[in-house]
DSSP file (Angstrom, degrees, kcal/mol; ACC not computed):
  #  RESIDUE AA STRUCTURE BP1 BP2  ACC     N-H-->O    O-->H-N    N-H-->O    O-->H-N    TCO  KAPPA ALPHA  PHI   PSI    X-CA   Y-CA   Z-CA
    1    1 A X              0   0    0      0, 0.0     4,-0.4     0, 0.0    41,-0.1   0.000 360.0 360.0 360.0 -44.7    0.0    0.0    0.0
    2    2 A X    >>  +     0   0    0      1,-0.2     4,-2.1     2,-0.2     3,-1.5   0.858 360.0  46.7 -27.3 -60.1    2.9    2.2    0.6
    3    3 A X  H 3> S+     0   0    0      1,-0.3     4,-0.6     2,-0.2     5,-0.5   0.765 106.1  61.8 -69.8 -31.6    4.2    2.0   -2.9
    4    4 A X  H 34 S+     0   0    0      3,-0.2    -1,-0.3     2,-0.2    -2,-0.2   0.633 101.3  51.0 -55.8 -15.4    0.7    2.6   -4.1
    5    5 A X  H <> S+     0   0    0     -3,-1.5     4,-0.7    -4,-0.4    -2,-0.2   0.748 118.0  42.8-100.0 -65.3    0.8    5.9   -2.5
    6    6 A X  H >< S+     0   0    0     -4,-2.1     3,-0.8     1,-0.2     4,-0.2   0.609 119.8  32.3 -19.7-107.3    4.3    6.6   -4.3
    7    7 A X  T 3X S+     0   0    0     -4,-0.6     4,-3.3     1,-0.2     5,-0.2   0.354  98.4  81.8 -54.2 -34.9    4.1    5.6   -7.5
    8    8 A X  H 3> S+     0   0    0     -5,-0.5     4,-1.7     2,-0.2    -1,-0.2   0.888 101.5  44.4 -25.1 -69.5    0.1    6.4   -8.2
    9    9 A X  H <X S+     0   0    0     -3,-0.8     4,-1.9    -4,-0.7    -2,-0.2   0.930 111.6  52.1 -18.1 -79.9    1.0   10.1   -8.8
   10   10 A X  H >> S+     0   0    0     -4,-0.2     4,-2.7     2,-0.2     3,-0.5   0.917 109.5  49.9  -0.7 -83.0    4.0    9.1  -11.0
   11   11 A X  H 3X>S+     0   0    0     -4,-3.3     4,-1.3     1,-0.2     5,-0.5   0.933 110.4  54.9 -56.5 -79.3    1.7    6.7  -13.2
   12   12 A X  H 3<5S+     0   0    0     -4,-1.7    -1,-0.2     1,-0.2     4,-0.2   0.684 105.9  44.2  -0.7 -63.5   -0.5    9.4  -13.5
   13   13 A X  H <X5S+     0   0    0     -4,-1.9     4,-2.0    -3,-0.5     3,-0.5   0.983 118.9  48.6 -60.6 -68.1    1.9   11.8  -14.8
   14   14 A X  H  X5S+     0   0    0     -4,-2.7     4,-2.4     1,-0.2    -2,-0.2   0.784 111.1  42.0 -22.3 -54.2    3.3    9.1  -17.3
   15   15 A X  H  X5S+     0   0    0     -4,-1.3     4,-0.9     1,-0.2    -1,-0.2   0.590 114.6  55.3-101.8  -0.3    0.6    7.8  -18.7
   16   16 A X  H  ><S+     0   0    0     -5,-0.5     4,-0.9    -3,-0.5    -1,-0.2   0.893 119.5  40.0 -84.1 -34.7   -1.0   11.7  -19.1
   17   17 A X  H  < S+     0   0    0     -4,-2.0     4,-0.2     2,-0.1    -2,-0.2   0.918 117.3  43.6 -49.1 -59.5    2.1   12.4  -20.8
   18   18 A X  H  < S+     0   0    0     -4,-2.4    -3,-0.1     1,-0.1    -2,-0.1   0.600 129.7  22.7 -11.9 -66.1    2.6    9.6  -22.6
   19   19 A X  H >X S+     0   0    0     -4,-0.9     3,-1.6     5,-0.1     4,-1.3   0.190  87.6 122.8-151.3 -34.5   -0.9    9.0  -24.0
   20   20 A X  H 3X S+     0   0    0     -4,-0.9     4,-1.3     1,-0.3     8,-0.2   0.829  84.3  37.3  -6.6 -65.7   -2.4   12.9  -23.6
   21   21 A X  H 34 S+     0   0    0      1,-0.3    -1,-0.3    -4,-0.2     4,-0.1   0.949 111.4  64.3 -68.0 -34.9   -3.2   13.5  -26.9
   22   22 A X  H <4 S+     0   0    0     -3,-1.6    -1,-0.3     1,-0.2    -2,-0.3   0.735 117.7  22.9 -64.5 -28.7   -4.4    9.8  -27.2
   23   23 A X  H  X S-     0   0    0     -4,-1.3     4,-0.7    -7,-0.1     5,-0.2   0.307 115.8-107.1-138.9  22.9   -7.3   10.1  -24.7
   24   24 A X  H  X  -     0   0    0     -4,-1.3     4,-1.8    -5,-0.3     5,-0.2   0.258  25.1 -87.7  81.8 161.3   -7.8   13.5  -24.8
   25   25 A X  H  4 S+     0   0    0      1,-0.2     4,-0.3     2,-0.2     5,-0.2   0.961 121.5  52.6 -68.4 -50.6   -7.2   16.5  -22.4
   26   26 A X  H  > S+     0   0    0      1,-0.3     4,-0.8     2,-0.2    -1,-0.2   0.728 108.9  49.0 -45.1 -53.8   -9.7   16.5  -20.6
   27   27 A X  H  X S+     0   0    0     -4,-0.7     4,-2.7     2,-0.2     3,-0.4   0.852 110.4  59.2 -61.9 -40.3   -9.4   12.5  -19.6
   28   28 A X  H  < S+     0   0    0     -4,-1.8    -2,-0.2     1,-0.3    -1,-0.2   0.488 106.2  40.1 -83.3   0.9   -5.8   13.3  -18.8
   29   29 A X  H  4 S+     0   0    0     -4,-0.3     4,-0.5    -3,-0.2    -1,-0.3   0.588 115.1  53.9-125.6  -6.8   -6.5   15.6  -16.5
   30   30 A X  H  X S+     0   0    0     -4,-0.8     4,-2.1    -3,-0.4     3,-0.3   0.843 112.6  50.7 -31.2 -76.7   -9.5   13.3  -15.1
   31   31 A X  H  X S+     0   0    0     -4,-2.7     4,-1.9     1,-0.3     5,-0.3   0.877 107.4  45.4 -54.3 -51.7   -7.1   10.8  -14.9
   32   32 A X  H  > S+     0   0    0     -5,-0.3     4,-2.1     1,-0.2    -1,-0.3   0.884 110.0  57.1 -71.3 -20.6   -4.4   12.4  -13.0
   33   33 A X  H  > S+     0   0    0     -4,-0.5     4,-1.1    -3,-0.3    -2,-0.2   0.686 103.8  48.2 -71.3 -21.7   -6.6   13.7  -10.7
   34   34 A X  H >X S+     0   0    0     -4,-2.1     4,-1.0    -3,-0.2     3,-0.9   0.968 115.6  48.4 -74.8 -58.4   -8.2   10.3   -9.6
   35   35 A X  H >X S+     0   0    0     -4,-1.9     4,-1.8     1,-0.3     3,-0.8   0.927 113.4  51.0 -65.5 -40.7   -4.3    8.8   -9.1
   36   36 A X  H 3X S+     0   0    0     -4,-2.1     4,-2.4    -5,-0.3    -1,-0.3   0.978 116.1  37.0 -63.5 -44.7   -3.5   12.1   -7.1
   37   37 A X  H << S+     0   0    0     -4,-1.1     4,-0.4    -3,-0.9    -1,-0.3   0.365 111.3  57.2-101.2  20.7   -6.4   11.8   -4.8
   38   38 A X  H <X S+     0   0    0     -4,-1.0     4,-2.6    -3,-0.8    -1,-0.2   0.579 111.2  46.2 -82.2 -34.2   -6.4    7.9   -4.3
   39   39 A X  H  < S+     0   0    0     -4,-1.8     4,-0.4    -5,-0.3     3,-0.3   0.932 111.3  49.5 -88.4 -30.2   -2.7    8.3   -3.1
   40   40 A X  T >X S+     0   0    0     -4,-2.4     3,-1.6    -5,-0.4     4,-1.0   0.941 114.6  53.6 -62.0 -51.0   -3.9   11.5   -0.7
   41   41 A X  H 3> S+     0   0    0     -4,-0.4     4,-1.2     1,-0.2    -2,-0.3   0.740 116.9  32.0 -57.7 -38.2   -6.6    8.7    0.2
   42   42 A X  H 3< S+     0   0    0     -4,-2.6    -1,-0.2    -3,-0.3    -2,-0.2   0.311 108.7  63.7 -89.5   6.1   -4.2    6.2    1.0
   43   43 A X  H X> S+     0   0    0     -3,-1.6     3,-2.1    -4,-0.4     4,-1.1   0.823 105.7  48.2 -89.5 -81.1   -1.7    8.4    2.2
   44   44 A X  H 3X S+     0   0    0     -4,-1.0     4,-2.7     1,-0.2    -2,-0.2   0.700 108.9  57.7  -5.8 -65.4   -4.4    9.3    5.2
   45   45 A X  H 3< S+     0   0    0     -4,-1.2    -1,-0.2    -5,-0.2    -2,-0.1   0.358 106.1  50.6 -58.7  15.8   -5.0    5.4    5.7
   46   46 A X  H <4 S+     0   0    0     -3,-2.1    -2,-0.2     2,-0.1    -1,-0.2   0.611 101.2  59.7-104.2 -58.6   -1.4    5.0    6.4
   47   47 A X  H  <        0   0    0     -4,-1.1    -2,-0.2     1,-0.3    -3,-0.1   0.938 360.0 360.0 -53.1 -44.6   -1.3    7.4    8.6
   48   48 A X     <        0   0    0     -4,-2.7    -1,-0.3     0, 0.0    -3,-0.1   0.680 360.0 360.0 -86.8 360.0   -3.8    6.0   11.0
């Protein structure tokens, strides 16, 4: 679960880079926004 909190952000970024144009802006910024606030979600369930 740790590394899920890394690296979630990271993939995000990648595959929005990556792939941007391929799934549109809008999705890529959809997309990074779920990986950012899953890892803020699991960063909180770490903590406690």
């Amino acid at each position: 679960m740790e590394i899920l909190t890394l690296f979630l952000p990271l993939c995000g970024a990648i595959i929005s880079g990556f792939f941007g144009k391929l799934i549109g802006s809008r999705n890529s910024e959809i997309l990074t926004s779920i990986f950012v606030s899953l890892s803020a979600i699991l960063s909180i369930l770490i903590f406690f």
